[in-house]
C-alpha positions in Angstrom: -15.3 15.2 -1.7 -12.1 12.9 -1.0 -11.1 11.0 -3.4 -8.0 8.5 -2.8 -5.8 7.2 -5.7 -4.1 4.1 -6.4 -0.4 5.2 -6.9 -0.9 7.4 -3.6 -2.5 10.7 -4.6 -5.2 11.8 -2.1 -7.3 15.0 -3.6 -9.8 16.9 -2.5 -12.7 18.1 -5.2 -15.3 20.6 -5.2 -18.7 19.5 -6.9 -17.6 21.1 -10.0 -14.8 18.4 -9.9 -12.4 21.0 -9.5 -8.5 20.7 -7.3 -9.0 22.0 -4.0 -6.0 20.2 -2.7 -3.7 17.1 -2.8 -1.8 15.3 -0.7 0.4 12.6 -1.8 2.1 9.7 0.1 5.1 7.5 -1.4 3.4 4.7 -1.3 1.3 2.8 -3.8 -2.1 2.2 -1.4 -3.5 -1.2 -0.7 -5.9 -0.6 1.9 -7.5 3.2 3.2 -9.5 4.2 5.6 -10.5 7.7 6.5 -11.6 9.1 10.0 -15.4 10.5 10.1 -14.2 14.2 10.6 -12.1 14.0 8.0 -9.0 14.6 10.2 -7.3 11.2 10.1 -6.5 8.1 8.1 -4.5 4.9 7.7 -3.1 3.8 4.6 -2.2 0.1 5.2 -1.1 -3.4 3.4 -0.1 -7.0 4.6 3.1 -5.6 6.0 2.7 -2.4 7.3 0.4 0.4 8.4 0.6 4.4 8.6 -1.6 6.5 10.8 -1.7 10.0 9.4 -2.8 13.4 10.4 -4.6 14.4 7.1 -5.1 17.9 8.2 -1.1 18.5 9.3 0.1 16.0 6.8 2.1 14.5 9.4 2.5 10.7 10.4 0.9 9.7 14.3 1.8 6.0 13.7 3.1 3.2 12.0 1.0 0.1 12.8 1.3 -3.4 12.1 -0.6 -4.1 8.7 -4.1 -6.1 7.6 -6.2 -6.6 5.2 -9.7 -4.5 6.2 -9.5 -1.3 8.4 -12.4 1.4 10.0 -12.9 4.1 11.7 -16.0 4.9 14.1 -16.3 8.1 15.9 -14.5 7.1 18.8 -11.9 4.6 17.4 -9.8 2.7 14.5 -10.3 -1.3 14.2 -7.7 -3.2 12.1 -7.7 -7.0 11.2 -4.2 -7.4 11.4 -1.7 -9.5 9.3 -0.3 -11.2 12.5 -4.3 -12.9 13.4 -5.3 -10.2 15.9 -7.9 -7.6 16.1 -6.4 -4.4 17.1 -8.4 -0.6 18.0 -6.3 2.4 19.0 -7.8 5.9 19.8 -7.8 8.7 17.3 -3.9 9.8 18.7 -2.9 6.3 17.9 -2.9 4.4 21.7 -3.2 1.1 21.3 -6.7 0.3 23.1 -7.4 -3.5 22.8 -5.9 -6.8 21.2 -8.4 -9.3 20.4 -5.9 -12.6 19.9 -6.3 -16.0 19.9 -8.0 -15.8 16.3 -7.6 -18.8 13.8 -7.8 -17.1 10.7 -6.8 -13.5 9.1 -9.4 -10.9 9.3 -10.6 -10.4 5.5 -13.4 -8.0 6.5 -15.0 -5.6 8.9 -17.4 -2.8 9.8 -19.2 -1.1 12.3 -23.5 -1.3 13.5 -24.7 1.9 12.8 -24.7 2.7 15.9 -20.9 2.4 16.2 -21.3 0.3 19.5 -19.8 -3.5 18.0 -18.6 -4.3 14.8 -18.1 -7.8 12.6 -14.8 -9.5 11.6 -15.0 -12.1 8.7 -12.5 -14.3 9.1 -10.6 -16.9 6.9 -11.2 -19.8 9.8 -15.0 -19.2 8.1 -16.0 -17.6 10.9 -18.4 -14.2 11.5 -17.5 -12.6 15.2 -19.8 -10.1 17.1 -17.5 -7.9 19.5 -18.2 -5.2 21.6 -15.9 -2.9 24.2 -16.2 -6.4 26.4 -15.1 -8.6 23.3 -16.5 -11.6 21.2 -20.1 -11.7 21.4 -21.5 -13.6 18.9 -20.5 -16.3 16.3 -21.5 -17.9 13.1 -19.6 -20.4 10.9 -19.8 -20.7 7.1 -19.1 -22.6 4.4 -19.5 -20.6 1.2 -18.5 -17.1 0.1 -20.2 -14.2 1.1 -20.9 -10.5 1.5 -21.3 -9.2 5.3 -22.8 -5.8 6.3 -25.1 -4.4 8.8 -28.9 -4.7 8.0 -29.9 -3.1 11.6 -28.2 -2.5 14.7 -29.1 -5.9 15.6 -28.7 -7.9 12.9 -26.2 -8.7 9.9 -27.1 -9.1 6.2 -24.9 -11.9 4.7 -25.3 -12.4 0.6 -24.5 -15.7 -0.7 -25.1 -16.3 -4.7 -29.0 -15.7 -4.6 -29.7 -15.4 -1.3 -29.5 -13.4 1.4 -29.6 -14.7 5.2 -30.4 -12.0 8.0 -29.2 -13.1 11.3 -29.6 -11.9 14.4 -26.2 -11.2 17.0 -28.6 -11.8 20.2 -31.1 -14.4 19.3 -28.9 -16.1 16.8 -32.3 -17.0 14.5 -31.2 -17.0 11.0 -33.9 -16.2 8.1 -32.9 -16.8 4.2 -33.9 -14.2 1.9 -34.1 -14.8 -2.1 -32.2 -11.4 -3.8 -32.2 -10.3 -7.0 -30.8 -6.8 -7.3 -29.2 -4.4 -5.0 -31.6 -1.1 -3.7 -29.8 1.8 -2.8 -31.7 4.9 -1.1 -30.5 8.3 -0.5 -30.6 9.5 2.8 -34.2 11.3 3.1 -35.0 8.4 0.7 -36.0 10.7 -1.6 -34.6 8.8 -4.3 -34.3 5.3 -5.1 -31.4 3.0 -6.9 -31.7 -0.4 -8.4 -28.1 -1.2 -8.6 -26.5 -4.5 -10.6 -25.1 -4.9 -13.9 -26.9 -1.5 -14.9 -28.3 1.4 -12.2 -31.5 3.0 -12.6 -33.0 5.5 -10.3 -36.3 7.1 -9.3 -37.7 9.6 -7.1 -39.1 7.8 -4.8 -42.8 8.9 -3.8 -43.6 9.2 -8.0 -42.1 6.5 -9.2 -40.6 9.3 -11.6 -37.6 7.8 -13.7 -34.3 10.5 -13.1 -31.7 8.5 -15.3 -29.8 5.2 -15.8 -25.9 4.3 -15.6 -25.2 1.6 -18.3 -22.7 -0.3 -17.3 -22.3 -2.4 -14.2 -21.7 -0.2 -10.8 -20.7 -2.0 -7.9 -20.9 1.3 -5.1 -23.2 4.3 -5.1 -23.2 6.9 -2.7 -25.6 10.1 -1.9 -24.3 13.3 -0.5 -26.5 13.5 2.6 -28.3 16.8 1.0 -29.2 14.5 -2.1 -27.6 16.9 -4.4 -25.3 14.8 -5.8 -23.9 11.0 -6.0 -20.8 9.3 -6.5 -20.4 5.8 -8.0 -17.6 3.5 -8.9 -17.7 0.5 -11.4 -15.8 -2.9 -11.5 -12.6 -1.4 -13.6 -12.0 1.0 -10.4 -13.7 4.4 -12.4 -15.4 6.8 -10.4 -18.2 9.0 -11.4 -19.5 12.5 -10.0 -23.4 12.9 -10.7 -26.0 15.8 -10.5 -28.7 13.5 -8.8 -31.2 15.8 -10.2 -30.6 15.5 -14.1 -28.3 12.9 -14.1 -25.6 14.7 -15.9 -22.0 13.3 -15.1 -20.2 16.1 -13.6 -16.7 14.1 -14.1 -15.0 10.6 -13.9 -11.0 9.5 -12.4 -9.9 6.4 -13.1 -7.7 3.7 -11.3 -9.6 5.0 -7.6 -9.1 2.9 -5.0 -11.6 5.2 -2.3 -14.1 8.1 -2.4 -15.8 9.7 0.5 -19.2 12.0 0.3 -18.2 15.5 2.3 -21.1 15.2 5.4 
């Protein structure tokens, strides 16, 4: 597992928690975002970004900066401090400039199928784009949390509600929430996620254990042997899903990424 530091240490752990390697950068990290092989990433803030080959330790390309960066399989997408939307291949071409924007890009992300992605932007605005461009688009007036619910449709949370709406058809349905359910891959097991995190196997009902104190990310390893979560002071935790025993904790992380 990858775990990426705030004063610029990157290390690699085994699932006893163990060094396998570190890489450090001189530069305290604002903004990360690693490539799905594992091969490249961009470290990034308002004024500046770095494209790096993780595996050579070598820099492909200094960008301009953002705020909110990712990589799909084919691609990187950064919402860019200057109001544009940039992508550049994995050698770091410059693909495509979306311009023309009214607002900085604060958030993004891809469908799961990696064929569009979102941009929440500070005009209050939610864009759709694809390879062709702006799809879709949905003004808002309150604060929210934006991520994919299907391929086809985007999850927005605002206080105590959550409204689905669909890119194509543009319907929009209001859902009330209460608290967050996370599911391992196979969905094996089961998390109810808020200001404490309990979770079940899923087909029994079975209670595993519970994290008391409030968690605000969990991720499964996609064997469902372990899970990694990270609370609201910026500590991450490494878990044996099976008996809930913390392997080990880091503090002051900024990112952590499940090995495939």
């Amino acid at each position: 597992m990858i775990v990426v530091f705030k004063n610029g240490d990157i290390v690699n752990f085994d699932v006893s928690m163990k060094q396998i390697s570190k890489f450090s950068i001189s530069q305290e990290i604002e903004g990360f975002a690693l490539s799905w092989d594992q091969t490249r990433f961009l470290v990034y803030s308002m004024r500046s970004g770095t494209i790096w080959n993780f595996t050579q330790k070598q820099i492909i390309k200094t960008i301009v900066g953002g705020i909110d960066a990712k990589y799909s399989k084919e691609f990187l997408v950064i919402g860019c401090s200057d109001m544009m939307i940039r992508t550049y291949s994995y050698d770091g071409t410059n693909i495509n400039i979306c311009s023309g924007l009214d607002g900085l890009c604060i958030s993004l992300d891809f469908s799961p199928d990696e064929t569009k992605f979102f941009t929440v932007l500070t005009d209050k605005t939610i864009r759709i784009w694809d390879s062709s461009g702006e799809i879709s688009k949905l003004k808002f007036s309150k604060s929210l949390r934006v991520s994919w619910k299907t391929n086809s449709k985007i999850s927005i949370l605002s206080g105590k509600t959550e409204y689905v709406w669909d890119v194509f058809t543009k319907k929009i349905d209001s859902i009330p929430i209460g608290t967050k359910l996370i599911c391992s891959k196979n969905k094996t097991y089961v998390g109810v996620v808020g200001e404490k995190a309990i979770f079940l196997q899923t087909k029994s009902a079975k209670y595993i254990f519970e994290i008391d104190y409030p968690t605000s990310d969990v991720v499964f390893s996609d064997d469902e042997k372990w899970m990694a979560t990270i609370d609201r002071n910026s500590i991450f935790y490494f878990w044996n899903v099976k008996d809930g025993i913390c392997i080990g904790k880091k503090e002051e992380v900024a990112k952590f990424y499940l090995d495939k």
